[in-house]
BAKOL-883195 format. One record per residue (C-alpha): residue in one letter; x, y, z. Coordinates in steps of 0.05 Angstrom, whole numbers, plus 5000, padded with zeros to 4 digits. Each point is the difference from the previous one (the first is absolute). Last residue first. Example, Ala and Ser with C-alpha at 12.3 -4.5 7.8 and 13.67 -1.06 7.14 Angstrom:
BEGIN
s527349795143/a497349315013/
REM end
This chain:
BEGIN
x433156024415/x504449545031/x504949594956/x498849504946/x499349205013/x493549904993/x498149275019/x492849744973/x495449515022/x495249614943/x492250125001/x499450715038/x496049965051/x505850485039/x503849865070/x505350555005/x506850125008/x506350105045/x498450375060/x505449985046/x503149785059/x507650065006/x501450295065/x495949435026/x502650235075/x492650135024/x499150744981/x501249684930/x494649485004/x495250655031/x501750404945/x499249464944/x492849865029/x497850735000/x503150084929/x495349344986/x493550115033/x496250364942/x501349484954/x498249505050/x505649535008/x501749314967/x505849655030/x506949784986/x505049835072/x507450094994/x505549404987/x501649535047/x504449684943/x498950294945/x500349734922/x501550464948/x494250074941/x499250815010/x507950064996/x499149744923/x496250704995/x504250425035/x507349594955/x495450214933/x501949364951/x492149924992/x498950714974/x497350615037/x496150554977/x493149695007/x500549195016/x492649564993/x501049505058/x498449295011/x506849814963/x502850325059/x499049325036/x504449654956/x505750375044/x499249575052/x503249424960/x505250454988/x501250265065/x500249315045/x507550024991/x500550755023/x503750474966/x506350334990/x500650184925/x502950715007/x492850314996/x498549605055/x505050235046/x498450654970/x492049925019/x502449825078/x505350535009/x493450435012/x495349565031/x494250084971/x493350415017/x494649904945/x498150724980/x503550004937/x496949374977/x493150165009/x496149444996/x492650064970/x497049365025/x494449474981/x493149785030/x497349205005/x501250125076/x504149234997/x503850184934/x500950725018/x503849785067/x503549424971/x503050464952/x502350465057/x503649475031/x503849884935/x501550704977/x503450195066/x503549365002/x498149215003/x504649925065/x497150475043/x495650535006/x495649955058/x492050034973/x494150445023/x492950194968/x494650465035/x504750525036/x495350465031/x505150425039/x500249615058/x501149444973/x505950334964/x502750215071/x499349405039/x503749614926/x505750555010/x500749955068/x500749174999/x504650084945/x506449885037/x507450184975/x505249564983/x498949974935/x502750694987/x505149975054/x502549454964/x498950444928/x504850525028/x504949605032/x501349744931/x500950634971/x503850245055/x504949434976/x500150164922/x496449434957/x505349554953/x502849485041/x496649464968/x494849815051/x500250835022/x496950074923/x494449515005/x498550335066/x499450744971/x495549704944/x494949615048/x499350685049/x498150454942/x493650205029/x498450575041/x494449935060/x492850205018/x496749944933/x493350314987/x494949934933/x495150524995/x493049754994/x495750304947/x496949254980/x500949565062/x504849515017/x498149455048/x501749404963/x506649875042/x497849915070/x498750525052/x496049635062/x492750195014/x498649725067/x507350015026/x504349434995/x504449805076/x506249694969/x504249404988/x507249974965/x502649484977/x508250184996/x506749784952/x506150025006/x506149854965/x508249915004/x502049524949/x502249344980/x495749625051/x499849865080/x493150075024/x495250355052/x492649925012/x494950545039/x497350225056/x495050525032/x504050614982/x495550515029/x497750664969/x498250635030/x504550434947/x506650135040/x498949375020/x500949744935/x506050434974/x503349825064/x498949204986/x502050104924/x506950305018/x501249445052/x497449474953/x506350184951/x504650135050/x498749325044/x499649584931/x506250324989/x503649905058/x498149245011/x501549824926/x506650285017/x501249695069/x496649354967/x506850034947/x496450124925/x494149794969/x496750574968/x494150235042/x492749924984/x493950315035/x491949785003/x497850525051/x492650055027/x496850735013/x495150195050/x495250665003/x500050454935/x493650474993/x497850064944/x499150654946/x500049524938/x507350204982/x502249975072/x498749225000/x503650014937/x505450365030/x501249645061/x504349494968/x504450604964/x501350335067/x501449235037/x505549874931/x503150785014/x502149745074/x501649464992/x505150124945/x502350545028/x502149585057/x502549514948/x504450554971/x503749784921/x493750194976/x493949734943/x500049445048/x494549404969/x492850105004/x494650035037/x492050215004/x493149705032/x494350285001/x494049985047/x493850455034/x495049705048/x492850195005/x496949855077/x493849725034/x499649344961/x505350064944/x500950524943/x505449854958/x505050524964/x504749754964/x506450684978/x502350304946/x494349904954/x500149394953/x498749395033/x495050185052/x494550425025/x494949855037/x501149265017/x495349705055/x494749684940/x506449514983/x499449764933/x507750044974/x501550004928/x504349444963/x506950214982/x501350134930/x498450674993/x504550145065/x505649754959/x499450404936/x499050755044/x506349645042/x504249944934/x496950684970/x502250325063/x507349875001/x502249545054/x502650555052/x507949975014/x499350764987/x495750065061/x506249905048/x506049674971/x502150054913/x503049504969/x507650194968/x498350154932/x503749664940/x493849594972/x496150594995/x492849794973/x501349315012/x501249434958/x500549295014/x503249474947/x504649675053/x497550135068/x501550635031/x505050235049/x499350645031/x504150534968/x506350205031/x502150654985/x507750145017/x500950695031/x504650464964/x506350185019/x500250645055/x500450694976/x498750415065/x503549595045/x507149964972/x498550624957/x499450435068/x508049805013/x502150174935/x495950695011/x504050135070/x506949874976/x498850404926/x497150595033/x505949945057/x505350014939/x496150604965/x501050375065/x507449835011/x500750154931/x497250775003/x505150095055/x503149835068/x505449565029/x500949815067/x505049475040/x501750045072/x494449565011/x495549914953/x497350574964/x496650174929/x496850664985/x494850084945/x498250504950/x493250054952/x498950545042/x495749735059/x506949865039/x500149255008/x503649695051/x503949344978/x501849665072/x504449454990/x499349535058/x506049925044/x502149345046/x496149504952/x495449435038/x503049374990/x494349464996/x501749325028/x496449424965/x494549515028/x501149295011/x494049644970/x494249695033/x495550184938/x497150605022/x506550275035/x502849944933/x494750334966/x500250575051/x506650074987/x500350164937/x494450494991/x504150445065/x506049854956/x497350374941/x496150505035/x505350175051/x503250534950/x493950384984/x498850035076/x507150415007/x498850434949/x492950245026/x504150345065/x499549855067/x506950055020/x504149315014/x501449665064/x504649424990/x500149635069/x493449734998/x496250244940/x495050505013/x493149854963/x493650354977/x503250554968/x501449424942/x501149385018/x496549365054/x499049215009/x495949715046/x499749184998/x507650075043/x495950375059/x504950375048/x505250084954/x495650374935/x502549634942/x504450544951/x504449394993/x505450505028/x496249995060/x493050455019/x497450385050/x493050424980/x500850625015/x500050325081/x505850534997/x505449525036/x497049384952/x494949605010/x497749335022/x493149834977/x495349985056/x493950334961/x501550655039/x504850304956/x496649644932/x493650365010/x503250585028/x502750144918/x507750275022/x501450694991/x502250424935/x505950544983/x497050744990/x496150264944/x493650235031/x497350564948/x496250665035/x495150454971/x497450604994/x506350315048/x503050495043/x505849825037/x502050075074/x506350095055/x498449745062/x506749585020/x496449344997/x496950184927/x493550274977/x496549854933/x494050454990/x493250124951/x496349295029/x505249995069/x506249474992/x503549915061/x506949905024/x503750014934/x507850035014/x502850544958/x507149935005/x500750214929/x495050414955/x500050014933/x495650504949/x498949784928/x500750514952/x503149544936/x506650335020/x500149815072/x497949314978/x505650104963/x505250205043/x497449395049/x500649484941/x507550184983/x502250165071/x498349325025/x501849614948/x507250285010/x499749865074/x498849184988/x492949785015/x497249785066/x498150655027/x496050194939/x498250625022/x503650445059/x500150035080/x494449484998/x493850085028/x496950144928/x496050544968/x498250094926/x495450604975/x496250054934/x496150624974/x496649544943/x495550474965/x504050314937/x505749384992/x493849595001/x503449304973/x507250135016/x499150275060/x496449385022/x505549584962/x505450385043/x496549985066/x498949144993/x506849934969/x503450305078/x494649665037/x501649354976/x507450135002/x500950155067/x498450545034/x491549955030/x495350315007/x497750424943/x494750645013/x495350214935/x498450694998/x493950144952/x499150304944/x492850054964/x496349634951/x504749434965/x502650025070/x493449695027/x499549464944/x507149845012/x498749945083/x493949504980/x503749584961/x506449975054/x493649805049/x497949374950/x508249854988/x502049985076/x495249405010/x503849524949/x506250385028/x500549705061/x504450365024/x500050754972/x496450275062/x494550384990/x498150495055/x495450714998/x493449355005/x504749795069/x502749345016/x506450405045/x506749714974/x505250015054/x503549444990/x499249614933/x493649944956/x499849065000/x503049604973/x501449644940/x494749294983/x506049504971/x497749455058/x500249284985/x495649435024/x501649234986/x495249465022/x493850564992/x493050095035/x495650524990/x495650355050/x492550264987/x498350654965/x500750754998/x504150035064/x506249634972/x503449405046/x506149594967/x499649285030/x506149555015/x495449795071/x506150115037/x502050574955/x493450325014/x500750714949/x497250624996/x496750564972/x501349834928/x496950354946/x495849774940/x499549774930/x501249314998/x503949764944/x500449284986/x506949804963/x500849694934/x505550424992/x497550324933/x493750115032/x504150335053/x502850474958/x493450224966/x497350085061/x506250425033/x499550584952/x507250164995/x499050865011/x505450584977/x498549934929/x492949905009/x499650695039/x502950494955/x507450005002/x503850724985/x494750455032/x504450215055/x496749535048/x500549504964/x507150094992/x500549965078/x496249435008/x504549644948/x504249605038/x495249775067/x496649614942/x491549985018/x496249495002/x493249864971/x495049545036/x500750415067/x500349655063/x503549344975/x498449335027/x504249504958/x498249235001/x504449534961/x498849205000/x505749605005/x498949304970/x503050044936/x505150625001/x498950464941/x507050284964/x498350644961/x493950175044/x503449845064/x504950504979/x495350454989/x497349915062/x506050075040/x501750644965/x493050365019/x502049705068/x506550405006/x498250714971/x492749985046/x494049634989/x498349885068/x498749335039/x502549424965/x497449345019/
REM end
């Protein structure tokens, strides 16, 4: 288990990636999805790298690797229990757990909204955003603290950017900058910091930090707007107080192995670590260089091998850029300076991006098929979730065949989202929904299965009350098939309570895959929602964006960004009991989930059963936005072409078949949004309410007409 994505790990996993290990499975918990290289924060922040340049997107890297990525933050960790703790979710258990998280703002640094401290930089980049926009209208007098080289490139590329607005200001406690650097490096970059108009102050202690003052131990003060933490880091608590052994100034303790030497299953690098009896600075160069052996020996400890001494380097070599397209190189005694020192650190740091930015492509493997079989897209990996769906026309064909119930109890069944059966003194609703993972995250998993179970109940405005679980886990070791049938029930347990439902029981199973799957029972109102509802003059409502099937397909093959991915999981994991309360309530008449048949093929069940058809209006469906150029690019769903057929119920205005919007209308969702039929009259009042709610992305998206064939107009507003 790797917990952060930082310099080191991002190395381990490509190296994992290159050379997989059979039998080790690779978990990496990362708090942001994109990281951030230490290297070229300062060009960024001169306008030199815009953000993808300076960012490996960890998803993408870790697909490559094989490796699960859970998107979350540590807390803490039970190294008697080898469990990493995280307050968003349960515990997760690892044989092997290292550490490559940084620290934590160093001494002194006061967590106010006037205070951003540089580290970590994947939450110093939303406030530096909002600073720029500010300076872009007014000048404002921005306070450094910090004198070493961070702070030093930070003032410079600020300058650099809003030489008009940014009235910059450095202080240190140190009799001069760069403390650690040789004398003539010290004159060079203080004269022209000097030069560039940036004020220095020495032997300025900070002792507190008021919203428009900074005030040191001998009482002198500075004005500023706003102050940037750039000072030396402090050990994560979590990992002080886990009982890890630690270092003189609390980080993680490690050997030459880089294996923490309290606990050999714990290894540590980066900021994270202090190497016993070779204490280095904290510095980005430094956890660049234990990547390699830091990926080595966790494979040897992994296989009961010995593990290999890592020599840590005496001196770094510090390349300092000066915002000029100019650079100054130091190590030691050593310095030079120049326009080639600069285009030499461009070339170091953008060789080093390529390695994870441009990784080989990901072999395909197509499911095997019998000799003479032909699918529509024999080389697609097979979709999870609802794009695992048998197409409709093969269940339409299927259900044709079967003979037809004769129970006088049944209201409503096959075909609406949901059986409802009316017993003695009560009407029950049921459905039943699962499928194989669609993510790397069992807990997820669970979690986004028990939302898309509910659904159909939620579609016909009932009532969930007690679920049953049929789940599958890969065969593995039983502490692995433990964990993750644990994870994935524990997500789907908190999503049910959080809802009033019980889990009353269920079956497990060892197979090839992780899946799930839930029956669902429910309390039925009198008049439920079902599918032939629609009413002539109705506007048609949808409570969620699609696109979730596309930007899946593309994370299976690497391809989708990783806050695109996070996106659409937040996306499905997010409850529709509010929005189906709130169409009801609105004088919804029709309801459906859309799922695995698409946009266009839930809605063509609709007009089938009401006998009515649809005016859709494609500019008003919401999408999500990466979503129609994943598809655009090719990346699709392996269910999409079948579902496509279903546009051939449509007449198209002013778009054509190939249209990436329109072909988004056929993608299959997985605990996709709720489609109803609202009053004409009702519908901005329902949208407002949805969106009051948290469905930012509500909308109104057509009509319900008696015209005989349905129609898709795929012009703009008028």
């Amino acid at each position: 288990m790797l917990v952060g994505a930082g310099h080191s790990h991002v190395q381990v996993l490509r190296r994992f990636g290159m050379r997989p290990e059979p039998g080790i499975r690779l978990t990496v918990i990362a708090r942001e999805v994109h990281t951030p290289y230490s290297g070229m924060l300062p060009g960024h922040v001169a306008g030199r790298y815009d953000r993808d340049e300076m960012h490996i997107d960890v998803a993408r890297l870790a697909r490559f690797a094989d490796a699960r990525l859970i998107p979350s933050e540590v807390t803490g960790l039970d190294l008697d229990g080898q469990r990493v703790l995280m307050g968003d979710r349960p515990p997760l258990r690892y044989d092997i757990l290292s550490l490559n998280t940084g620290g934590v703002p160093g001494a002194g640094y006061a967590e106010r909204d006037c205070v951003t401290p540089v580290k970590p930089i994947g939450r110093f980049l939303p406030r530096w955003n909002a600073v720029c926009e500010e300076l872009a209208r007014r000048p404002m007098r921005l306070l450094f603290v910090g004198g070493g080289p961070g702070s030093v490139e930070l003032a410079l590329a600020m300058r650099a950017r809003f030489p008009e607005t940014a009235r910059c200001t450095l202080v240190t406690a140190d009799p001069e900058l760069l403390a650690e650097h040789a004398r003539p490096v010290r004159r060079r970059l203080t004269a022209l910091l000097s030069a560039r108009g940036v004020e220095i102050h020495t032997d300025f202690f900070v002792g507190a930090v008021d919203e428009d003052r900074v005030r040191a131990r001998d009482d002198r003060a500075l004005p500023h707007d706003h102050v940037f933490w750039v000072t030396g880091v402090e050990p994560f608590a979590a990992y002080r107080d886990s009982g890890l052994a630690t270092d003189s100034d609390g980080f993680v303790e490690v050997n030459d192995a880089l294996q923490s030497t309290s606990h050999p299953d714990v290894f540590a690098a980066g900021d994270t670590a202090g190497m016993r009896g070779a204490p280095r600075p904290k510095s980005g160069v430094f956890a660049v260089r234990q990547g390699p052996p830091l990926a080595d020996n966790l494979r040897r400890y992994a296989l009961g091998r010995p593990l290999r001494r890592y020599r840590a380097q005496r001196r770094a070599l510090a390349l300092i850029g000066t915002a000029d397209g100019r650079a100054v190189a130091s190590r030691g005694l050593w310095h030079a300076s120049g326009r080639w020192v600069w285009v030499w650190k461009d070339w170091i740091d953008r060789r080093f991006m390529r390695r994870f930015q441009e990784l080989p492509e990901m072999e395909v493997t197509p499911p095997a098929l019998a000799p003479g079989l032909e699918v529509d897209a024999p080389d697609t990996m097979r979709c999870g979730g609802c794009g695992a769906k048998l197409g409709a026309d093969i269940l339409e064909r299927v259900l044709r065949r079967l003979p037809p119930g004769e129970d006088a109890s049944l209201v409503h069944g096959i075909g609406d989202d949901a059986a409802v059966v009316r017993l003695d003194s009560s009407t029950l609703a049921m459905s039943c929904d699962g499928f194989g993972a669609m993510v790397d995250d069992p807990y997820r998993f669970g979690r986004i299965a028990a939302h898309h179970a509910m659904n159909d109940l939620y579609a016909m405005n009932a009532t969930p009350r007690h679920a049953l679980a049929l789940v599958t886990v890969p065969l593995m070791s039983d502490a692995l098939m433990e964990e993750d049938l644990y994870q994935v029930m524990a997500g789907a347990v908190q999503v049910f309570h959080g809802h009033g439902v019980t889990l009353a029981g269920g079956h497990s199973a060892e197979g090839a895959e992780l899946s799930v799957g839930f029956a669902v029972t429910g309390a039925a109102p009198e008049d439920p929602l079902v599918k032939g509802g629609l009413r002539p003059g109705q506007h048609l409502v949808l409570t969620k964006a699609i696109g979730t099937g596309a930007v899946l397909a593309a994370a299976m093959q690497g391809r989708a960004a990783g806050q695109d991915l996070v996106t659409v999981l937040d996306l499905m994991d997010a409850s529709s009991a509010a929005a189906a309360r709130i169409l009801a309530e609105h004088g919804a008449t029709a309801c459906t989930d859309v799922t695995g048949f698409g946009l266009a093929g839930h809605l063509s069940e609709m007009t089938r059963a009401s006998g009515v058809a649809a005016r859709l209006q494609l500019h008003a469906v919401p999408m999500v936005p990466t979503a129609v150029a994943l598809m655009d690019a090719g990346m699709q769903s392996s269910l999409q072409p079948n579902n496509e057929r279903a546009l051939e119920d449509f007449v198209l205005h002013g778009c054509g078949p190939g249209d990436a919007r329109l072909r988004m209308l056929a993608d299959p969702q997985t605990a996709g949004g709720l489609l109803a039929g609202v009053p004409a009259d009702a519908a901005s009042g329902c949208v407002a309410a949805l969106q009051a709610e948290g469905y930012r992305d509500s909308a109104v998206v057509g009509e319900v007409t008696t015209e005989e064939l349905s129609s898709i107009d795929g012009g703009g507003p008028a």
